[in-house]
C-alpha positions in Angstrom: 103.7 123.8 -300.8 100.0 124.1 -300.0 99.8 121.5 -297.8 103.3 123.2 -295.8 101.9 126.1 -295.5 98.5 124.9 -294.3 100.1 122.8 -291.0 101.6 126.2 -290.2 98.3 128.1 -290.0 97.7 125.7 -286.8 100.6 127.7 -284.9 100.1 130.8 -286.3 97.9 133.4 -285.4 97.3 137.1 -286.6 98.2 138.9 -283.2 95.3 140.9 -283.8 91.9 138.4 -283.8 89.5 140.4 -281.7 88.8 138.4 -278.0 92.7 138.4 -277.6 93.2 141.6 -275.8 95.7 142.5 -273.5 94.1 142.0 -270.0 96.0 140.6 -267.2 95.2 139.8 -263.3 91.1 139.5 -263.8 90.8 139.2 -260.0 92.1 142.4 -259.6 92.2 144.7 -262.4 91.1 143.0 -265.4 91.3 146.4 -268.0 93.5 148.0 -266.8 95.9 146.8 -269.9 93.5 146.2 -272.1 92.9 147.7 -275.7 90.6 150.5 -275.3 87.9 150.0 -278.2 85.3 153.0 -279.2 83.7 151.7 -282.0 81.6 148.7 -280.1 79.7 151.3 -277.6 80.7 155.2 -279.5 82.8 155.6 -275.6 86.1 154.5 -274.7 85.8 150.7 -273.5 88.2 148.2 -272.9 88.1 145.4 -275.1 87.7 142.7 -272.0 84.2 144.8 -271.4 82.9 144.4 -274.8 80.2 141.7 -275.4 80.7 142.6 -279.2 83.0 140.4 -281.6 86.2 143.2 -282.4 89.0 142.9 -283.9 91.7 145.5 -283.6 94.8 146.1 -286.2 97.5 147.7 -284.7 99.9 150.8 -286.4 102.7 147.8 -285.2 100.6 145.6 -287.3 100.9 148.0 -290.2 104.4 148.5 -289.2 105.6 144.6 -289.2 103.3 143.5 -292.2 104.1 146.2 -294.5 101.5 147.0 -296.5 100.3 150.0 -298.4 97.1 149.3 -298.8 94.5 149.0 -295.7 92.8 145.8 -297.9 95.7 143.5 -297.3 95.7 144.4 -293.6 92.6 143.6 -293.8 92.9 140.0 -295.2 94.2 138.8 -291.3 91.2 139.7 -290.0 88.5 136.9 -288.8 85.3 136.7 -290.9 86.5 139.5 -293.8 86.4 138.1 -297.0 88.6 140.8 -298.9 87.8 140.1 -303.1 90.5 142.3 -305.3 89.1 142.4 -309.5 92.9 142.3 -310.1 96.2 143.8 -309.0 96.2 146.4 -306.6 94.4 149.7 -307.7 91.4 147.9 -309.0 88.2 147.6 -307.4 88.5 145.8 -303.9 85.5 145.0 -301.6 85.1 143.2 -298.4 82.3 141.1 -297.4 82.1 140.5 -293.4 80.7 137.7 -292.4 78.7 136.0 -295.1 77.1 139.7 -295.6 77.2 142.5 -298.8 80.4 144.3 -299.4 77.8 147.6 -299.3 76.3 146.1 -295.5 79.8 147.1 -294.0 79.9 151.0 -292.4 83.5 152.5 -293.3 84.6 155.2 -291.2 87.5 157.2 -291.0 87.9 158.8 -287.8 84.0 159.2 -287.3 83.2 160.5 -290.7 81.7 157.8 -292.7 83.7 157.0 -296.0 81.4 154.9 -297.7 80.5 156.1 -301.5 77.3 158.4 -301.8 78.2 157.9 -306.1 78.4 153.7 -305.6 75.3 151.9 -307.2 75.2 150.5 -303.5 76.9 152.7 -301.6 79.8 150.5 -300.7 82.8 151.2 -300.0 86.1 150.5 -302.5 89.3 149.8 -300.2 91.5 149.9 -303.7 93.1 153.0 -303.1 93.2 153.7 -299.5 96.4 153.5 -297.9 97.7 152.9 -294.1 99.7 156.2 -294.1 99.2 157.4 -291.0 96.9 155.5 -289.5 97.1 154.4 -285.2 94.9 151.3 -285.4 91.7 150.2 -287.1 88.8 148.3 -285.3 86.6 145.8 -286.8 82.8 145.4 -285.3 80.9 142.3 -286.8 77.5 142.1 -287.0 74.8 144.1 -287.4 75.8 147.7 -286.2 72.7 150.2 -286.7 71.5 151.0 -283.3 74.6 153.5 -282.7 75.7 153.6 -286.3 72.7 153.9 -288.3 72.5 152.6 -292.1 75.0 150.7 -293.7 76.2 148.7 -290.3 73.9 145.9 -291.6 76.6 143.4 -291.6 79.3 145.3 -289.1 81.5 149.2 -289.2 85.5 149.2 -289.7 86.5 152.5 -288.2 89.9 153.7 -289.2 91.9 155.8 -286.9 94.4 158.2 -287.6 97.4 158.9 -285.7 96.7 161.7 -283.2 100.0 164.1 -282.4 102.7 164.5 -279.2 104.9 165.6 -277.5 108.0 167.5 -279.4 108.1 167.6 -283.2 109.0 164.5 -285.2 109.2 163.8 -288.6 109.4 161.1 -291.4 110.2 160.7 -294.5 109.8 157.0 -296.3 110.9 156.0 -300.3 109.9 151.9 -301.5 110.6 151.1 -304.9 109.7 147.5 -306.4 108.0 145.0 -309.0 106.0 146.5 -311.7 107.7 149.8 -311.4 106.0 150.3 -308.6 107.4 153.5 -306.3 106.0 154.5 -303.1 106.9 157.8 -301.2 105.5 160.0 -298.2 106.5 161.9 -295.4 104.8 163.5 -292.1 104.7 165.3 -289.4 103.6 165.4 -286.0 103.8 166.7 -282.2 101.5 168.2 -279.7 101.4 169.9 -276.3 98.4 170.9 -273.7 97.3 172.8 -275.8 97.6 172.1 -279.5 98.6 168.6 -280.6 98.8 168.3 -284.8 100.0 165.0 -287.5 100.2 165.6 -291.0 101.2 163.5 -293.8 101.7 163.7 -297.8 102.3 160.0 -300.4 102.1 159.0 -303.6 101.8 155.4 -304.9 102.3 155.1 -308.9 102.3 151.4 -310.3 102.7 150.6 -313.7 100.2 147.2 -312.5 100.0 144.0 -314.2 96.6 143.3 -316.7 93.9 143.0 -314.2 91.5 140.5 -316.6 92.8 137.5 -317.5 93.7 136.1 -320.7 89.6 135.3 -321.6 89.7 138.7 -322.6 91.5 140.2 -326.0 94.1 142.8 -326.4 95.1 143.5 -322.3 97.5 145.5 -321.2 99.2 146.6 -318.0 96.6 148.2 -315.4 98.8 150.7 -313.3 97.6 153.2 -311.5 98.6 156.8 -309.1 97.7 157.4 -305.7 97.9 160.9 -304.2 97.0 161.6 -300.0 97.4 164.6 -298.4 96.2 164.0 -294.6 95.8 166.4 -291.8 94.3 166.2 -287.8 94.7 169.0 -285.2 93.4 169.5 -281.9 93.2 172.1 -280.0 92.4 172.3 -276.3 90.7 175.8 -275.6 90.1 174.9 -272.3 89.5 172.1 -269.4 86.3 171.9 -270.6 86.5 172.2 -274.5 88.5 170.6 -277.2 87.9 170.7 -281.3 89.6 168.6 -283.9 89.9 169.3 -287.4 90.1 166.5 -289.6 90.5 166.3 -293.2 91.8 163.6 -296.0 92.1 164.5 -299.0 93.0 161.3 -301.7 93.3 161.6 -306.0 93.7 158.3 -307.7 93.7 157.4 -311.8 93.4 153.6 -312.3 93.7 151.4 -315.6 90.5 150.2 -316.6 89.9 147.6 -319.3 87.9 149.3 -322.0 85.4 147.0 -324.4 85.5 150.0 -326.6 87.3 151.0 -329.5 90.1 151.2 -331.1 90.9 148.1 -329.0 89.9 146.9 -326.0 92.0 147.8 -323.5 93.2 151.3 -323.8 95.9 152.9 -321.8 93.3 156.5 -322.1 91.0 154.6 -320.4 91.2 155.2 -316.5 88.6 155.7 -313.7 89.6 158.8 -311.7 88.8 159.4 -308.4 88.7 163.0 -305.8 87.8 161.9 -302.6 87.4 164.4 -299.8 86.7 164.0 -296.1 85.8 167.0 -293.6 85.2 167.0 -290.1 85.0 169.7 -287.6 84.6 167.6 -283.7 84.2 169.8 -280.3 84.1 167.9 -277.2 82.6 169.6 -274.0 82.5 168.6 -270.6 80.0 169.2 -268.2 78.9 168.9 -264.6 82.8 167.9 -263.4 83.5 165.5 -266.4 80.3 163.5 -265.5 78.4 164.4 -269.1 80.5 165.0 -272.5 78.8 166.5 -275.7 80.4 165.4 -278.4 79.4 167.1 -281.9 80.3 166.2 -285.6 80.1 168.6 -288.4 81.7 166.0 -291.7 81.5 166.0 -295.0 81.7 163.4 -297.4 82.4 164.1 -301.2 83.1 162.0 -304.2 83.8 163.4 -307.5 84.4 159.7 -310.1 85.2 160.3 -313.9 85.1 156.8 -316.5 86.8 157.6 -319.4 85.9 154.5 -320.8 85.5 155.1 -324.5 82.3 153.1 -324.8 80.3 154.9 -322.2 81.9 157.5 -320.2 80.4 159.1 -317.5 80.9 161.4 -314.5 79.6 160.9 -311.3 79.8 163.2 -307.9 77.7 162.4 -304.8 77.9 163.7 -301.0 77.4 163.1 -297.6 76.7 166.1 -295.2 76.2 165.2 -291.5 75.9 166.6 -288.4 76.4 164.6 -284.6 75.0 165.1 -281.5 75.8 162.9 -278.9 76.1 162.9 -274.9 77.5 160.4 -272.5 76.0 160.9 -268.8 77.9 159.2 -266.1 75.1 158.0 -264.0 77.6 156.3 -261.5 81.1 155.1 -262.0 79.2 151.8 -263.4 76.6 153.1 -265.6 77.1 155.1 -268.6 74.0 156.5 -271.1 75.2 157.6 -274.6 72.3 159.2 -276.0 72.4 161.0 -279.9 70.9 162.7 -283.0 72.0 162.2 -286.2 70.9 164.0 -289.2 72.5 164.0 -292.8 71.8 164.9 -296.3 73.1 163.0 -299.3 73.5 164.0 -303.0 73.9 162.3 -306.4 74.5 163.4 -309.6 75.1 161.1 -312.6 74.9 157.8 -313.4 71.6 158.1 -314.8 70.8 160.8 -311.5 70.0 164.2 -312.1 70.7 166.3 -309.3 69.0 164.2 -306.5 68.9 164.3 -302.3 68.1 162.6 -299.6 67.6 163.6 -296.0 67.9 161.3 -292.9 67.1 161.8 -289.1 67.7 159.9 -286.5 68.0 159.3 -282.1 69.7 156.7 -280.7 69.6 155.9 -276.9 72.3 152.9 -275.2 72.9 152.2 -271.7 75.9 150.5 -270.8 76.4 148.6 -266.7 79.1 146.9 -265.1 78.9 144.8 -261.8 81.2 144.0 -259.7 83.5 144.9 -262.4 82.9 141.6 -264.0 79.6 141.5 -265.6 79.2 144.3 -268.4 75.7 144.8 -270.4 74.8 147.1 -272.8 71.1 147.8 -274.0 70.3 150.0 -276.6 67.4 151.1 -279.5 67.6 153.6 -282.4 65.2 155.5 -284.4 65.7 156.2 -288.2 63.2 158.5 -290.6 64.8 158.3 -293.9 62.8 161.3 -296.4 62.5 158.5 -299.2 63.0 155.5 -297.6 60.7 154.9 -294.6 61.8 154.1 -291.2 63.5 151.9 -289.4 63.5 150.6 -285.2 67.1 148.7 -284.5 68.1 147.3 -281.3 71.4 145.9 -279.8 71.7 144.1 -276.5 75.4 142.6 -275.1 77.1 141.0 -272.4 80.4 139.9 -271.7 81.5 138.0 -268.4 85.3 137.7 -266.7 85.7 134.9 -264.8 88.5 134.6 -262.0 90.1 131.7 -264.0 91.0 134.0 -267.1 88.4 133.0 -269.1 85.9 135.6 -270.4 82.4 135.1 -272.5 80.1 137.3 -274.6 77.4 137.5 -276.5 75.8 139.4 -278.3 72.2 140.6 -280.7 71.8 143.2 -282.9 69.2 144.4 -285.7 70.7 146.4 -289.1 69.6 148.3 -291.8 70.5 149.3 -294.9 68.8 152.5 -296.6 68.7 152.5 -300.3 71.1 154.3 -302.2 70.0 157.3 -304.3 70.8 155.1 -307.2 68.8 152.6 -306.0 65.8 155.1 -306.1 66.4 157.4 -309.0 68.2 155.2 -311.5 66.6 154.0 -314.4 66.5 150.6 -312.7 65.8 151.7 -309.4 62.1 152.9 -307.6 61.5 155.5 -304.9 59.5 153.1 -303.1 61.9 150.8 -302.0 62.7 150.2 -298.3 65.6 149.2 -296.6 66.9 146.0 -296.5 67.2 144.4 -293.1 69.3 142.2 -290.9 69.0 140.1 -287.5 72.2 138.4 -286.4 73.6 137.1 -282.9 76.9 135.8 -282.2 78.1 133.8 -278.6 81.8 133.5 -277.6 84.5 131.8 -275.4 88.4 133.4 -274.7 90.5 131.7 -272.5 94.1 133.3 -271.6 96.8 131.5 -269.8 100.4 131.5 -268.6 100.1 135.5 -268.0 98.2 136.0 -271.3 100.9 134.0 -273.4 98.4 131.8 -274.6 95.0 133.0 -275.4 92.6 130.9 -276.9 89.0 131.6 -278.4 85.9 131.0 -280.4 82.7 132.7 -281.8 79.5 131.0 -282.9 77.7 133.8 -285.1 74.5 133.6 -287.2 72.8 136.3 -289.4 69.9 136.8 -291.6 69.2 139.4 -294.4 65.5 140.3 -295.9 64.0 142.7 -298.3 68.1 142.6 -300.1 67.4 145.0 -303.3 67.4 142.4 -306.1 66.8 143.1 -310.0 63.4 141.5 -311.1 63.6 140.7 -314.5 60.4 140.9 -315.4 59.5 144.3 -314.4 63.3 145.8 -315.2 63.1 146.7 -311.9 65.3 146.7 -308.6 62.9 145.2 -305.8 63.1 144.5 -302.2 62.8 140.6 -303.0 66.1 139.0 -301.7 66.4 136.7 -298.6 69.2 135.4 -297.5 71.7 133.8 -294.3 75.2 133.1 -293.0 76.2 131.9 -289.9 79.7 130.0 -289.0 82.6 129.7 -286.5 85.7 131.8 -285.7 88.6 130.3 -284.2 91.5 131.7 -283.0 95.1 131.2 -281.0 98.0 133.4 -279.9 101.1 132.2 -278.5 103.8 134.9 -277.3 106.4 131.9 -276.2 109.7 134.6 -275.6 109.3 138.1 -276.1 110.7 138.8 -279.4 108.3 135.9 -281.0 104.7 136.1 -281.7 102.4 132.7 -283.7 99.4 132.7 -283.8 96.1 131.6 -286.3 92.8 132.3 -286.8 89.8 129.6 -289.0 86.7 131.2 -290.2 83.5 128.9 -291.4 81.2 130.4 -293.2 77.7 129.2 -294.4 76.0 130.6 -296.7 72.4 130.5 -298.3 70.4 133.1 -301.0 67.5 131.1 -299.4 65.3 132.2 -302.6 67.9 130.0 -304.9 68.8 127.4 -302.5 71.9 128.2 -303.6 75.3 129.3 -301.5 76.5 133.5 -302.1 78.7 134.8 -304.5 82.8 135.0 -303.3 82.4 133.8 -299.8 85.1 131.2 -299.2 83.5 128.6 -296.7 86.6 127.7 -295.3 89.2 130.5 -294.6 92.6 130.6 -292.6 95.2 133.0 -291.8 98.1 133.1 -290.1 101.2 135.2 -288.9 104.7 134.7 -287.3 106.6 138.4 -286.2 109.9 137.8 -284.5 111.7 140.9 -283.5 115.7 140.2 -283.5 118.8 141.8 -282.4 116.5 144.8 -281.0 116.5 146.3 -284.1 114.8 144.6 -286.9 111.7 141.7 -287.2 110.7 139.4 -290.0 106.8 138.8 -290.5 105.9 135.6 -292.2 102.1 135.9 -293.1 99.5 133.5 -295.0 96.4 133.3 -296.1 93.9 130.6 -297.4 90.8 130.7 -298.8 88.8 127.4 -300.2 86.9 127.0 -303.3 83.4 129.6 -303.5 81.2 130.3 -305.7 81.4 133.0 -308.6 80.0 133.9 -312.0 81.5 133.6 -315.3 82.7 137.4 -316.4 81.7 136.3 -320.0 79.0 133.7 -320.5 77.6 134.9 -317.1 77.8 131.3 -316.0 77.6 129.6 -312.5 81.5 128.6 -312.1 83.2 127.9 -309.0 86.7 129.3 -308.2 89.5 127.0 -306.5 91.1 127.5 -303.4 94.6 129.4 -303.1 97.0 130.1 -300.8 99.2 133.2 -300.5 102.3 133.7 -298.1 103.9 137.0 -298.0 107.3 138.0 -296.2 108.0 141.5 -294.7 111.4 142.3 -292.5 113.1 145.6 -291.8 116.2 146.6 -290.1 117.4 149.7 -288.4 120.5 151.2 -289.5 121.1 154.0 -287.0 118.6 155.4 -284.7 116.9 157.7 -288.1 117.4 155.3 -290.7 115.8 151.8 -291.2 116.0 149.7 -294.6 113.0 147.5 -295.4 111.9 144.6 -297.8 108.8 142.5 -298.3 108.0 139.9 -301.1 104.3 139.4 -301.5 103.1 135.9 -302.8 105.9 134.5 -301.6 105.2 131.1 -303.2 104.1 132.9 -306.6 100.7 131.3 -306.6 98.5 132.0 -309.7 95.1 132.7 -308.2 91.9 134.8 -308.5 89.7 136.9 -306.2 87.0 137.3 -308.9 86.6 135.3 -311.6 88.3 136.3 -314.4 90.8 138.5 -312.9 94.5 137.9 -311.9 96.1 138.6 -308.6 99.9 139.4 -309.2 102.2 136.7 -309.2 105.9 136.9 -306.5 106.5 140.6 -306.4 109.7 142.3 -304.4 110.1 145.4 -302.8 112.4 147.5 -301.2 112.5 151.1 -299.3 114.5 153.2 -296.6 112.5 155.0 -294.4 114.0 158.3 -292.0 113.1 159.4 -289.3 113.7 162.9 -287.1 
């Protein structure tokens, strides 16, 4: 079955790899159709002007795969490695390309998500859902000259669906394997001058035993998911506009417990609040020719282990505010100039009651010619309080030729600020720096037949220094880590009718800790995914997706070990119907071909699971 489901990753394609966007007639108006990206330059661009590699996932991507969680969206994406420690609930992290789950920025419209109560300060995708969400775009490689620390390896911004026109409502049920039920419902509509979405689910899993059978006395992992989401705009005037923003998320997950009375206890569970704030004006100046755009967020984390044999309680925060202007020079040339200052918090984990301030400027100018040839140039300056500072720079370019055929390139410089942890722990030093990052990447996208083939590929190469590494000797963490990753991304879409969609993307990776010669942890070198949508009868579609990853290394979860996971290869199945014009009936089976595999060593990924749900709309 392997080797079947391997030949059909050559003709299919996720719909969403990044240089496949939707531009047309290059010799006339090349972007006018395309995806408009905001992530790559902090302005509206279309994706045919971005020198950046981007990928973009769709709400009809959400919508045809199915999925509840935004990991598993994630796994079609080019060059994201997504590693799950078990069934779904339990800690998920996503390395892109070859880098640190903790070098990849997480935002959620504009506010950054990533955990201020982490060791790192990463960011754990196990319990955020796609409720809600319009589309999520994916920058690679290093980020920090608009987006500051934690870009080091590339940002996923998530955006949340923004409300029109007259009210509409839905209201969703999915029950399935494991006992797992799913509900939610929403709201949303808008007008000139106040435009509003709001949305309530709960997830609640009884989950399967996350470790596998190497450790004694498992039991079932589940898990509850509570969101409560809310964005409103409000247009006081032709020149100003504010949105509020604020999620709101609860979660209780099974966690194996080495404690007694035996070892996994259903007591145990890691419990999570997570709150994110955000108050956004807009103001337009001198005829629409310079926009202010300010940020007031706040990010909050309160994390209780009840783990028996060392519980502990953790709550960190993020307060930050955003300054930025965009000066339209000429209709060609746009400057995005910014200040950024913030103030993070930590107490627990072997913190007491610790902060950290950050300031920062950040200066990009951005030039088309001829409406072909697009350049941006930018630098940034960071003053961390305990931490030092930092100088990044990004420079990009991206060409459309008359023959359909577009390339871009792209350099960039990252950084990564340590974590309070890192400082104030036990293990950790207040004269550490940040670690570093230098990466470019060079690309090719060629479209044909009216953009019904579109072909591409992406050389990229990065390198990390001064990575935060425990010395053994002095009990220490130290800025003594070196490492590198560099590889290919390949992809193809194929639209042959209009109801059918194939496509595939390849990623090769290479990596090297280039202080042990030796290749990094859970980074697959070889990695393949793969989707076919076909939308029938005008009123339901069938998804067909897969996934391969090849053998990588890992480390034993109980002799510590070197070890080496195999490859796997996971097809899932999604297809819904529509009953009347308010009611649709849906179904998915994930692991289609109920292959036993692992993320992370020593922990189980669920075997062929079914579910089914009716979803109302009005």
């Amino acid at each position: 079955m392997r080797a079947v489901a391997l030949a059909l990753s050559i003709f299919i394609l996720s719909p969403r790899f990044a240089a496949a966007d939707d531009t047309t007639e290059p010799t006339t108006q090349p972007t006018e159709l395309s995806p408009i990206i905001v992530t790559a330059n902090r302005v509206p661009t279309p994706a045919s002007q971005v020198g950046s590699s981007v990928s973009i996932v769709t709400s009809e991507d959400l919508q045809n795969e199915q999925v509840p969680l935004v990991s598993d969206a994630l796994r079609y994406v080019p060059s994201l490695d997504v590693t799950r420690s078990g069934g779904a609930g339990q800690l998920t992290s996503v390395f892109t390309r070859g880098s640190d789950s903790d070098h990849t920025l997480v935002l959620i419209d504009g506010i950054v998500a990533n955990d201020p109560t982490s060791p790192e300060g990463a960011f754990d995708f196990s319990t955020l859902t796609t409720d809600d969400i319009d589309h999520i775009e994916i920058l690679r490689g290093p980020q920090s000259t608009l987006w500051g620390s934690n870009a080091i390896g590339g940002v996923i911004n998530i955006i949340t669906k923004r409300g029109e026109g007259p009210p509409t409502g839905y209201a969703y049920t999915e029950d399935g394997s494991y006992n797992t039920l799913r509900e939610g419902l929403g709201v949303s509509g808008g007008n000139k001058t106040v435009n509003y979405s709001l949305s309530l689910s709960q997830q609640d899993s009884q989950g399967i035993p996350a470790q596998d059978d190497r450790f004694p006395d498992r039991e079932p992992n589940g898990y509850s998911i509570s969101t409560a989401a809310e964005k409103v705009g409000w247009n006081i005037s032709e020149n100003l506009d504010i949105d509020f923003i604020a999620r709101y998320q609860r979660s209780n997950v099974g966690i194996y417990n080495s404690g007694e009375p035996r070892a996994d206890n259903p007591n145990s569970q890691l419990r999570n609040n997570e709150t994110f704030l955000s108050v956004q004006p807009h103001v337009s100046l001198l005829d629409g020719k310079w926009l202010q755009s300010y940020g007031f967020s706040y990010t909050y984390y309160d994390r209780q282990d009840s783990e028996l044999a060392d519980p502990s309680h953790t709550t960190g925060g993020l307060a930050k505010f955003d300054w930025q202007n965009d000066l339209h020079v000429t209709k060609d040339n746009i400057v995005t100039a910014g200040l950024s200052l913030g103030r993070e918090t930590l107490e627990g984990s072997g913190v007491s009651n610790k902060s950290n301030r950050s300031t920062a400027v950040y200066l990009q100018d951005a030039a088309s010619f001829d409406n072909r040839l697009f350049l941006t140039a930018g630098g940034r300056y960071d003053d961390v309080e305990v931490g030092g500072t930092d100088l990044t720079s990004r420079f990009t370019a991206a060409y459309v030729f008359p023959t359909h055929t577009t390339l871009r390139g792209s350099y960039g410089t990252g950084f990564k600020a340590p974590s309070l942890s890192d400082l104030y722990s036990p293990f950790g030093s207040p004269t550490l720096k940040s670690e570093k990052s230098e990466g470019w990447d060079a690309g090719i996208e060629q479209a044909l037949f009216a953009d019904r083939v579109v072909a591409d590929a992406t050389y990229f190469s990065n390198e990390f220094r001064d990575l935060l590494d425990y010395n053994f000797i002095t009990n220490k963490e130290e800025n003594i880590g070196h490492a590198r990753a560099s590889g290919v991304e390949l992809g193809l879409k194929l639209r042959p009718t209009d109801d059918l969609t194939l496509g595939a993307s390849y990623t090769y990776t290479n990596t090297e800790d280039l202080d042990t010669k030796s290749a990094l942890l859970r980074r697959p070198p070889n990695a393949v995914s793969a989707q076919a949508t076909w939308d029938y009868s005008r009123k339901g579609h069938v998804t067909l997706g897969m996934n391969y990853a090849s053998s990588r290394a890992d480390i034993d979860p109980v002799t510590f070990a070197n070890t080496r996971l195999d490859g796997y290869v996971v097809v899932n199945l999604a297809t819904s119907y529509r009953l009347t014009d308010h009611a649709t009936v849906t179904m998915r089976i994930d692991n289609l071909l109920n292959e036993h595999y692992q993320e992370v060593d020593g922990y189980q990924e669920p075997s062929l699971s079914i579910f089914g749900g009716l979803k109302l709309t009005f």
